[in-house]
DSSP file (Angstrom, degrees, kcal/mol; ACC not computed):
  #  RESIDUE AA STRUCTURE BP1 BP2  ACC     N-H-->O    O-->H-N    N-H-->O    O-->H-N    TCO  KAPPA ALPHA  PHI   PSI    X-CA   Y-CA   Z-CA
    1    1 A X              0   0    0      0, 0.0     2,-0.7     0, 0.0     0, 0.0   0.000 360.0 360.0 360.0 128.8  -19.8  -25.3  -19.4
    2    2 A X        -     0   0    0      1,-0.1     0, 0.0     0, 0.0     0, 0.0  -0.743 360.0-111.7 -95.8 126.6  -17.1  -27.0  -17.7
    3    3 A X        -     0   0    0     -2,-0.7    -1,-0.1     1,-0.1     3,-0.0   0.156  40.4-106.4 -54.8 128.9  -13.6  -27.6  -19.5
    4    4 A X        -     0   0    0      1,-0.1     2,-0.6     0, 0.0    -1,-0.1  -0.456  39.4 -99.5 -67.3 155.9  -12.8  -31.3  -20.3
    5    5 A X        -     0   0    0      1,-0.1    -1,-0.1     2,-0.0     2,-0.0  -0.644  31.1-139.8 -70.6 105.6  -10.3  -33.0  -18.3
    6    6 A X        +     0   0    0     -2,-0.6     2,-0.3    -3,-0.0    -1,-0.1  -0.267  23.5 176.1 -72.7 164.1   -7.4  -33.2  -19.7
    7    7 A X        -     0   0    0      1,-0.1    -2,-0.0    -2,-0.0    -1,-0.0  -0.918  19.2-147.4-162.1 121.2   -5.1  -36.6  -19.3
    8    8 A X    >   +     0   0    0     -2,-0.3     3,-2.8     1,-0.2     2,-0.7   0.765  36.7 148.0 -60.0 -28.6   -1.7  -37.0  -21.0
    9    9 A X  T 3>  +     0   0    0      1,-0.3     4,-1.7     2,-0.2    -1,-0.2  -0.251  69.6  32.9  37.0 -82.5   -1.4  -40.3  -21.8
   10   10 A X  H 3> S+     0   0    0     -2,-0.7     4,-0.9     1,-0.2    -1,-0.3   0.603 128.3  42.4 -72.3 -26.3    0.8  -40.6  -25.1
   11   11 A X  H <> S+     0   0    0     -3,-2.8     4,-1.8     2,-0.2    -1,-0.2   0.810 110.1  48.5 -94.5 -21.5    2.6  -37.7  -24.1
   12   12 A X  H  > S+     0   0    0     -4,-0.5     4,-1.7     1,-0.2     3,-0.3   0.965 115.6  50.2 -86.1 -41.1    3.2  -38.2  -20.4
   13   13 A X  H  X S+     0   0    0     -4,-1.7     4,-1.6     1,-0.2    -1,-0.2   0.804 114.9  46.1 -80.8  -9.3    4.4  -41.9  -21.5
   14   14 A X  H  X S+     0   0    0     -4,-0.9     4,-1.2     2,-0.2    -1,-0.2   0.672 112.3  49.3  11.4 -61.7    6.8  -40.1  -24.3
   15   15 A X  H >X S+     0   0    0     -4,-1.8     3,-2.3    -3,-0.3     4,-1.7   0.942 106.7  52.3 -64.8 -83.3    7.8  -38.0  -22.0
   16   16 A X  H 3X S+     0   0    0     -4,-1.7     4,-1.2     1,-0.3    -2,-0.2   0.683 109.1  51.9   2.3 -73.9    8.5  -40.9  -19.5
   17   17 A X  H 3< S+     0   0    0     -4,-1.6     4,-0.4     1,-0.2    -1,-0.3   0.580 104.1  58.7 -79.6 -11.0   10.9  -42.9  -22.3
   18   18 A X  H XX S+     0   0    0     -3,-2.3     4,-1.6    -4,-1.2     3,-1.1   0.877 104.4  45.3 -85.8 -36.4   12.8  -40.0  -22.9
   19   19 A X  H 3< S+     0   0    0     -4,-1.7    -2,-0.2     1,-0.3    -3,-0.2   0.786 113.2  53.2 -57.8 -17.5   14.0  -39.6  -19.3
   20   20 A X  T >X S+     0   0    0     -4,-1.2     4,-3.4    -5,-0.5     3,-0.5   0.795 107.8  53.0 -37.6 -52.8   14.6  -43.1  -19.4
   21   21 A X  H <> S+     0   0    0     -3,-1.1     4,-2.0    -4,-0.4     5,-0.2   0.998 107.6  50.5 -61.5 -69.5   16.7  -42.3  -22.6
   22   22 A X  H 3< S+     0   0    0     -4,-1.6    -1,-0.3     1,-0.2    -2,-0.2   0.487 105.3  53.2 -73.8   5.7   18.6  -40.0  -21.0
   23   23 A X  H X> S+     0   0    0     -3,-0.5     4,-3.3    -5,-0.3     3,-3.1   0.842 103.7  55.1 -69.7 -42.6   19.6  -41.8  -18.1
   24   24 A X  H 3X S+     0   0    0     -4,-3.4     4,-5.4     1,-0.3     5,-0.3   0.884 108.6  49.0 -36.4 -38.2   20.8  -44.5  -19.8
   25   25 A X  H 3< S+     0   0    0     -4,-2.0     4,-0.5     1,-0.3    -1,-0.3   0.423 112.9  48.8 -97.0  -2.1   23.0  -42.2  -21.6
   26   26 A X  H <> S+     0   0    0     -3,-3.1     4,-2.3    -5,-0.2    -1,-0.3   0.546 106.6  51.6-131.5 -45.8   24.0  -40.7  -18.6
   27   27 A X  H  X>S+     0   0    0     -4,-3.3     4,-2.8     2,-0.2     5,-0.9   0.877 110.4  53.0 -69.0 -57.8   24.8  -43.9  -16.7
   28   28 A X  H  X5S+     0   0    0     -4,-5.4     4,-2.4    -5,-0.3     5,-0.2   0.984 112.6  45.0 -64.8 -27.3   27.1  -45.0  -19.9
   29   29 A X  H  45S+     0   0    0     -4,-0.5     4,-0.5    -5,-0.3     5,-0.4   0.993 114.8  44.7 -63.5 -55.7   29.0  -41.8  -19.8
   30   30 A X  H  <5S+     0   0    0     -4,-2.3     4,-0.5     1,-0.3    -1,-0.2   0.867 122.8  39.4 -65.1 -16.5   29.5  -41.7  -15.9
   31   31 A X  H  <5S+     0   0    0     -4,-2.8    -1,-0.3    -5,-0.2     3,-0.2   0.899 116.9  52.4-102.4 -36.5   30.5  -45.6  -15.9
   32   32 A X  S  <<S-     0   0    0     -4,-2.4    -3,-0.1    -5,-0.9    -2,-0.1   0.963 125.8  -1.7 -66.0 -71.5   32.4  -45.5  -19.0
   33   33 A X  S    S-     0   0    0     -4,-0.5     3,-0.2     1,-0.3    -1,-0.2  -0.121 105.1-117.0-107.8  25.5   35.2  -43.1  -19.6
   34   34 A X        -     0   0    0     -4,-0.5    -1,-0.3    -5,-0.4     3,-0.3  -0.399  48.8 -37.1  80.3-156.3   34.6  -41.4  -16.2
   35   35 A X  S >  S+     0   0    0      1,-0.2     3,-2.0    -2,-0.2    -1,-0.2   0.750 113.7  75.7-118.2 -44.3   33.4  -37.9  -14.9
   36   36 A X  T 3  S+     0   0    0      1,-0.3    -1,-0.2    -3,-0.2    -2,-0.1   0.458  97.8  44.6 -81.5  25.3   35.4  -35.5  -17.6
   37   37 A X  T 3  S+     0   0    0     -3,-0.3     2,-0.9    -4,-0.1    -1,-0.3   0.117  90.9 113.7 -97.6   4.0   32.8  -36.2  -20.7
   38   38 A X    <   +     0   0    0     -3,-2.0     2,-0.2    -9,-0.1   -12,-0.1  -0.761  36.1 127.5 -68.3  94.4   30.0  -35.7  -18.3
   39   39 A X  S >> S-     0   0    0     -2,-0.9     4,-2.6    -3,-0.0     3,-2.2  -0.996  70.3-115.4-126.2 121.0   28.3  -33.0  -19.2
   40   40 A X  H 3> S+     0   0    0      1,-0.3     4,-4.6    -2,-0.2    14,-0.1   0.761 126.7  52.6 -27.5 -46.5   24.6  -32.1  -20.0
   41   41 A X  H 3> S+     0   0    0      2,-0.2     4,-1.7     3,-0.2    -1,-0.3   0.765 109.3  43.1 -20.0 -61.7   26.0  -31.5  -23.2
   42   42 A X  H <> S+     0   0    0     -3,-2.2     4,-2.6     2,-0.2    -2,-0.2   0.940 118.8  46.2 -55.8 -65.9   27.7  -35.1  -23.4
   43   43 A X  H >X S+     0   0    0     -4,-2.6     4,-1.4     1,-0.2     3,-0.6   0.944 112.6  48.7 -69.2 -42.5   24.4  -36.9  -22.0
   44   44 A X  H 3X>S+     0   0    0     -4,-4.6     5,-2.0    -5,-0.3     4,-1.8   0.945 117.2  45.1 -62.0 -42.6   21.8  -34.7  -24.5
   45   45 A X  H 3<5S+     0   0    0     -4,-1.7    -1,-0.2     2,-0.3    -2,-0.2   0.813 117.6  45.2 -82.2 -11.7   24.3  -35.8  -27.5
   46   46 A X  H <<5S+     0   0    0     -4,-2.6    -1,-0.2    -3,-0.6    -2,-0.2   0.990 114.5  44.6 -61.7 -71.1   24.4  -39.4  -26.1
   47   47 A X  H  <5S-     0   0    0     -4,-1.4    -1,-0.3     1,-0.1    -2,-0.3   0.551 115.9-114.6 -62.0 -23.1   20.8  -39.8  -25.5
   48   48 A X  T  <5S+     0   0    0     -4,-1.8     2,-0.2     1,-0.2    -3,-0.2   0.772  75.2 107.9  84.2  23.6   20.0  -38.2  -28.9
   49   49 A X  S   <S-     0   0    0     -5,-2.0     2,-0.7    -6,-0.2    -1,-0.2  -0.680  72.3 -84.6-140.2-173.7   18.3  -35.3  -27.8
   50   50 A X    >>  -     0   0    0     -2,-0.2     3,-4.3     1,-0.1     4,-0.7  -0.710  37.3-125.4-107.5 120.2   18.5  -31.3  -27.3
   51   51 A X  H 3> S+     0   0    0     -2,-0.7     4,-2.3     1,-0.3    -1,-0.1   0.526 112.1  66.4 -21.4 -37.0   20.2  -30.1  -24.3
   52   52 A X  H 3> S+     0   0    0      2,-0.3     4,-1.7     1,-0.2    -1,-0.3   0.694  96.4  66.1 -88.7 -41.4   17.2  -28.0  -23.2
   53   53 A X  H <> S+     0   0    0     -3,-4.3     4,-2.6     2,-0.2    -1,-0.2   0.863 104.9  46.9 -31.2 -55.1   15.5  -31.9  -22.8
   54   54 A X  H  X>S+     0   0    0     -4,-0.7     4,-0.7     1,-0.2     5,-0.5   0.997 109.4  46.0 -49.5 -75.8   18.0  -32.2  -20.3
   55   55 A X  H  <5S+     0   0    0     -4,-2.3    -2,-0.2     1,-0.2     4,-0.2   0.684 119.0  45.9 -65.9 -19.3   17.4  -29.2  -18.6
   56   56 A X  H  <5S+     0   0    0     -4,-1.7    -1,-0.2     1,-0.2    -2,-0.2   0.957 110.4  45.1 -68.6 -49.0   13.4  -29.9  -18.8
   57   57 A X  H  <5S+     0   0    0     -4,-2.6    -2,-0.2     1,-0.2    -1,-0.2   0.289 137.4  13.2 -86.9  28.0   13.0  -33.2  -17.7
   58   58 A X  T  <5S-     0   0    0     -4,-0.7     2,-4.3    -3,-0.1     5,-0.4   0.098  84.3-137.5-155.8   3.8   15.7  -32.8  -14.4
   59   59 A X  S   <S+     0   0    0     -5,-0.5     2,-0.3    -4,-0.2    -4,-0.1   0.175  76.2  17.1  72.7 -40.3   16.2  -28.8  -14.2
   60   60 A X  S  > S-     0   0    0     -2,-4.3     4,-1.9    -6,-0.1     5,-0.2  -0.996  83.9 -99.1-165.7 171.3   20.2  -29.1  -13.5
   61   61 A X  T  4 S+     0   0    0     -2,-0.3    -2,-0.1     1,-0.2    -1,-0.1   0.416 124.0  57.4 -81.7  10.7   23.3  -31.5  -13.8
   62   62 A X  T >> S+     0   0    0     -4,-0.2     3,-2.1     2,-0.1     4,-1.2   0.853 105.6  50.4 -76.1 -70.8   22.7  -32.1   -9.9
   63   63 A X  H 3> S+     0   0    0     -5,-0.4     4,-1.9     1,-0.4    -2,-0.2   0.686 109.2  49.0 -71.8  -5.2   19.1  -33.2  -10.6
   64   64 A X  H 3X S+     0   0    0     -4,-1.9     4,-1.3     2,-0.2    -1,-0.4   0.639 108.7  54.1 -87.1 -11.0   20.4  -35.4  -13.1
   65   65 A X  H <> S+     0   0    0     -3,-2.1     4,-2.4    -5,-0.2    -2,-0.2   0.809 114.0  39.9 -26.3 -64.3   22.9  -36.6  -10.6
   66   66 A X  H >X S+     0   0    0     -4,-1.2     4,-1.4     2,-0.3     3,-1.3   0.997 114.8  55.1 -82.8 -69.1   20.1  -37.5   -8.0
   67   67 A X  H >X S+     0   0    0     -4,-1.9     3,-2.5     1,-0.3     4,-2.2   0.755 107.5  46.8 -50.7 -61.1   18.2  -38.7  -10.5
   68   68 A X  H 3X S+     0   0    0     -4,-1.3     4,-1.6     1,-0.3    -1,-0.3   0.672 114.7  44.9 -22.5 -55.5   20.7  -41.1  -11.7
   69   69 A X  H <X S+     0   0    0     -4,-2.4     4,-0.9    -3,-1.3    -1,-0.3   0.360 102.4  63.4 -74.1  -5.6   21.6  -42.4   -8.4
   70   70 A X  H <X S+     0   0    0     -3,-2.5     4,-1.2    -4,-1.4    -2,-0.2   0.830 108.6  46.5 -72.2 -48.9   17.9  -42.6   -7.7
   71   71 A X  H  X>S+     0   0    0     -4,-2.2     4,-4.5    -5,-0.3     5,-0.6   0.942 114.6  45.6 -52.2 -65.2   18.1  -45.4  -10.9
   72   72 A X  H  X5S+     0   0    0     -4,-1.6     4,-1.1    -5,-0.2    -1,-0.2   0.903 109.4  50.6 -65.1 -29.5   21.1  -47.0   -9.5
   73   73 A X  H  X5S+     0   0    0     -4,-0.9     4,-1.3     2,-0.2    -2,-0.2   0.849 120.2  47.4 -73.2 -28.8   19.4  -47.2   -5.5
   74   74 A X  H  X5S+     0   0    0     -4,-1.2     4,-3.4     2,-0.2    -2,-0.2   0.942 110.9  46.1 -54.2 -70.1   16.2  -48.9   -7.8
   75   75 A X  H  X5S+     0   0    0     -4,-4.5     4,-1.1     2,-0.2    -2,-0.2   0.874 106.5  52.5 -27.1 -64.7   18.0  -51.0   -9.6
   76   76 A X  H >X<S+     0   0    0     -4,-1.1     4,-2.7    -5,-0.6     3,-1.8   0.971 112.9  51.7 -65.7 -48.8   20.1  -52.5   -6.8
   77   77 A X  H 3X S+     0   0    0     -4,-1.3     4,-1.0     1,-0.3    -1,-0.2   0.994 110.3  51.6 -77.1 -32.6   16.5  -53.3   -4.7
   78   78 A X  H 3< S+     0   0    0     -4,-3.4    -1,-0.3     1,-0.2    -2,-0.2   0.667 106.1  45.8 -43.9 -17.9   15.4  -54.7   -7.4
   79   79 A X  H << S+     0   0    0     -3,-1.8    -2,-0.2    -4,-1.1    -1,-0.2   0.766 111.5  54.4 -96.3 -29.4   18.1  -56.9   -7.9
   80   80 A X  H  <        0   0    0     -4,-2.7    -2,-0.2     1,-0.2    -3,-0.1   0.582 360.0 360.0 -73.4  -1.3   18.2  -58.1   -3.9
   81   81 A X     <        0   0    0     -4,-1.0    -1,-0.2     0, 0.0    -2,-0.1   0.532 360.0 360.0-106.7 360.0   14.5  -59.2   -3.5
């Protein structure tokens, strides 16, 4: 018998609207008060979530970096067409 397929759905979009969450929260620290409260720390307490969140959904405060500016390079083509 062959194993049903699994398909996240509810969790993968879950998943989805926290990494959302925690850009936002990540974007208002680095544009608000600057680079010394940015910290995984800072962005999990912002976003409302446990640090370790952080460190799943982007691995390090680099890939939350890239990710971030990945948001802002998105954004911005969205905003010229």
């Amino acid at each position: 018998m062959t194993p049903r397929p699994y398909r996240q759905g509810r969790r993968q979009l879950a998943a989805q609207k926290t990494r959302a969450k925690v850009l936002r929260a990540a974007r208002s620290l680095l544009t608000g008060r600057g680079t010394e409260r940015f910290s995984l720390d800072a962005v999990a307490e912002r976003a409302g979530v446990a640090r370790m969140t952080v460190y799943y959904q982007f691995r390090s405060r680099r890939g939350l970096i890239e990710a971030l500016f990945d948001s802002f390079a998105e954004e911005a083509s969205y905003r010229s067409r």
